[in-house]
C-alpha positions as CSV (number, residue, x, y, z in Angstrom):
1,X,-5.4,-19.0,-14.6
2,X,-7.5,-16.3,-12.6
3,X,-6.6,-13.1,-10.7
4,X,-9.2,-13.0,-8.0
5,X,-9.0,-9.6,-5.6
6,X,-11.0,-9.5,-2.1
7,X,-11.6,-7.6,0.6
8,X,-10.6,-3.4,-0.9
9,X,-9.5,-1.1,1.3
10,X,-7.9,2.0,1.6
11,X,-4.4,1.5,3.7
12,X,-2.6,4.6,4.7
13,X,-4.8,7.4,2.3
14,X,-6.6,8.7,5.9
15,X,-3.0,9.1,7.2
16,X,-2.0,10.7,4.2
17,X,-5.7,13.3,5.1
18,X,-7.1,11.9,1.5
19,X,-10.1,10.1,1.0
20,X,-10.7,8.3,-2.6
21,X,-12.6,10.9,-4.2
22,X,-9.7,14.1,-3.5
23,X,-7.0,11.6,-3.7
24,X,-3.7,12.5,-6.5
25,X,-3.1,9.6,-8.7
26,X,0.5,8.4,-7.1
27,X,-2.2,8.1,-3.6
28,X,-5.0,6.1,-5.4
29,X,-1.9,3.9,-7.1
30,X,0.2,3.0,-3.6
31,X,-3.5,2.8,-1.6
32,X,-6.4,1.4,-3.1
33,X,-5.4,-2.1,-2.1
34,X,-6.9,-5.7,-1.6
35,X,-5.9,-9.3,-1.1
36,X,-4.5,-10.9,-4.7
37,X,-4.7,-14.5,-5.6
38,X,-3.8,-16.7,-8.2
39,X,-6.0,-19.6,-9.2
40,X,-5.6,-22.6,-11.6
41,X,-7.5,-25.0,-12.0
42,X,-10.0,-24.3,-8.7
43,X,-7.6,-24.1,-6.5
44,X,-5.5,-21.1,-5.0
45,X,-1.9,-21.4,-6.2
46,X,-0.6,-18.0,-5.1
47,X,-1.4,-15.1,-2.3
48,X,-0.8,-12.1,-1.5
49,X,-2.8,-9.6,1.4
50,X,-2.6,-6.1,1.0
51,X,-1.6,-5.5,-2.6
52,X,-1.7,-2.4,-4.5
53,X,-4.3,-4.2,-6.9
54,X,-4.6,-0.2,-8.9
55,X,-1.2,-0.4,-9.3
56,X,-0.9,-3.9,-10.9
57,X,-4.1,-2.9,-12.6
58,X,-2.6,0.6,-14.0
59,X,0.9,-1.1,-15.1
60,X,-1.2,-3.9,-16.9
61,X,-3.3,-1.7,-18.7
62,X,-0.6,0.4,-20.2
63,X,1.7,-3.3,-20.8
64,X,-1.5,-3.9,-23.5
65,X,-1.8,-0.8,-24.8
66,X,2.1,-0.9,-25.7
67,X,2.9,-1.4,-29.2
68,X,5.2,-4.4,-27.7
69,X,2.0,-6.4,-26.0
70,X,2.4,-10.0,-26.9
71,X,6.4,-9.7,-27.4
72,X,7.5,-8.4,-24.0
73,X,7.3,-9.6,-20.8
74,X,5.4,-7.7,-17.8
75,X,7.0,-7.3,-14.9
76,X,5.4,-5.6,-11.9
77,X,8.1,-2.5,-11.2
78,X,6.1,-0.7,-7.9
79,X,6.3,1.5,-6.0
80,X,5.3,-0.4,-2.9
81,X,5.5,-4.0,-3.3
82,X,9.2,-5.6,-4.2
83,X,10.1,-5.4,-8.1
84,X,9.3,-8.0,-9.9
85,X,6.6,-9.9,-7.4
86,X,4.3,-10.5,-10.5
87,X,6.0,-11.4,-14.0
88,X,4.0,-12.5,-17.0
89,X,6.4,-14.0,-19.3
90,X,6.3,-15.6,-22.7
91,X,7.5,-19.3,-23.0
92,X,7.8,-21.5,-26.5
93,X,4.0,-23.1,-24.9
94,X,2.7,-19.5,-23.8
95,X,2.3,-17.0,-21.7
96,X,3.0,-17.8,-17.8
97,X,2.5,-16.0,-14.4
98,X,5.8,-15.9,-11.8
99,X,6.6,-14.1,-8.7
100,X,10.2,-13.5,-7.9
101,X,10.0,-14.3,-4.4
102,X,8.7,-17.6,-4.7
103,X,11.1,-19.2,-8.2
104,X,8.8,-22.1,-8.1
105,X,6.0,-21.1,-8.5
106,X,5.2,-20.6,-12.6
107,X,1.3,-21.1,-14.0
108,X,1.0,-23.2,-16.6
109,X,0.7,-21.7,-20.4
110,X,-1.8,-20.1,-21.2
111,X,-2.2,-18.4,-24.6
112,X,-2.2,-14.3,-25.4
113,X,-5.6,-14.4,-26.1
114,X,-6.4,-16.0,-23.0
115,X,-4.1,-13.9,-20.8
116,X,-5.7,-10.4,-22.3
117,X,-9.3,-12.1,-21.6
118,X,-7.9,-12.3,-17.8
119,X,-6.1,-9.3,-17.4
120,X,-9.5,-7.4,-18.9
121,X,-11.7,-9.4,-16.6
122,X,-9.1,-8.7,-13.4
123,X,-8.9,-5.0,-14.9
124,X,-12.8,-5.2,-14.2
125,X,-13.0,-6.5,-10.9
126,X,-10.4,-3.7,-10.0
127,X,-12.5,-0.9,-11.2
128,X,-15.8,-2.3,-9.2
129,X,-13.5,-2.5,-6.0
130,X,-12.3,1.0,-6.3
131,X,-15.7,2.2,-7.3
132,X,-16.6,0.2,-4.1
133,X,-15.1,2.8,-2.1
134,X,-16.0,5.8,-3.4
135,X,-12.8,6.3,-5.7
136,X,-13.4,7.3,-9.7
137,X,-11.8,4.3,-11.2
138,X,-11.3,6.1,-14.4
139,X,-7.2,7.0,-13.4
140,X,-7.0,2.6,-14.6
141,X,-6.4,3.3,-18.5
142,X,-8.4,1.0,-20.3
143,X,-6.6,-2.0,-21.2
């Protein structure tokens, strides 16, 4: 299982008369945005253009750093995209990625281990994006 994010942009922060380097935190969270896919195996199993990839990235970071990491499930609560559009949840044969809106669609298991190793790569990725374009990706806690 893979997070992959493409194509960053800033949506409405020049609307909103901020750029990425003056922007408040709740800006840079709703904003800093980029396409967000799911892949298994090689092959794209889930999409999603124009996600708030800081915000998944933020809420994920501070899911790990909780004392309950590895006993609770995640569940994506935003403030732009609908509650509940990414879930990580824990099964008897591991950890597994859902999206509400789509009930059929479940990765398979992977283990904690492996799931951290992702979300720390994706956590990556997210801070090279936002870097990209011109935005101090140090607001992402580390994960």
């Amino acid at each position: 299982m893979r997070f992959v994010c493409r194509n960053f942009w800033v949506s409405d922060m020049p609307r909103r008369g901020h750029t990425p380097q003056d922007a408040p935190l709740m800006v840079l969270l709703l904003d800093l945005e980029a396409d967000l896919s799911i892949w298994e195996e090689g092959r794209e199993v889930w999409s999603e253009r124009m996600f708030p990839v800081a915000e998944l990235a933020y809420q994920l970071a501070l899911w790990l750093r909780s004392p309950a990491a590895g006993r609770r499930d995640f569940v994506l609560v935003s403030m732009q995209a609908e509650e509940g559009l990414i879930r990580i949840v824990r099964s008897d044969e591991g950890w597994r990625v859902g999206c509400d809106l789509d009930p059929d669609f479940w990765t398979a298991p992977v283990s904690w281990d492996v799931l951290v190793a992702e979300i720390k790569r994706f956590d990556r990725s997210v801070r090279e994006g936002v870097a990209a374009l011109g935005a101090d990706p140090a607001f992402i806690p580390e994960p």
